[in-house]
C-alpha positions in Angstrom: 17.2 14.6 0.3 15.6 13.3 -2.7 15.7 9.8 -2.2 13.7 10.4 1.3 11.2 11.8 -0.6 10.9 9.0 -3.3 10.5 6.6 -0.2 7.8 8.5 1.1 6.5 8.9 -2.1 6.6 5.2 -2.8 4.7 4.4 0.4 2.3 6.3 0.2 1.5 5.0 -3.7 1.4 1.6 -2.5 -1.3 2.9 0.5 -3.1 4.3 -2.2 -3.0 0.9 -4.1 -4.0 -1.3 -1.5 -7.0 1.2 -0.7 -8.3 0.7 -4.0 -7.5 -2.6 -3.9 -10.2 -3.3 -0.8 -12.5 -1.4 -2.0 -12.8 -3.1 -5.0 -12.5 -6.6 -3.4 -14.3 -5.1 -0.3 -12.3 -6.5 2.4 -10.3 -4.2 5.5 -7.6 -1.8 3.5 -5.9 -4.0 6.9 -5.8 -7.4 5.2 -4.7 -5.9 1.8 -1.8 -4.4 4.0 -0.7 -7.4 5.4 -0.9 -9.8 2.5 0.8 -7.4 0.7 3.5 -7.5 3.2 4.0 -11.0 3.7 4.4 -11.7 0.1 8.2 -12.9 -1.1 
């Protein structure tokens, strides 16, 4: 069960990151999201 929890736990740090992320760059949480996706 634990490593369900570090997933979710790991997704929701890297929502946190990209929120912060647009608002300091102040562009659409969004764009961070998908940038951050598409990157190798």
């Amino acid at each position: 069960m634990q490593p369900i929890f570090f997933t979710a736990a790991l997704w929701l740090g890297l929502a946190v990151l990209a929120a912060i992320i647009a608002h300091y760059l102040d562009i659409s949480i969004a764009l961070v999201e998908i940038c951050g996706g598409n990157s190798p």
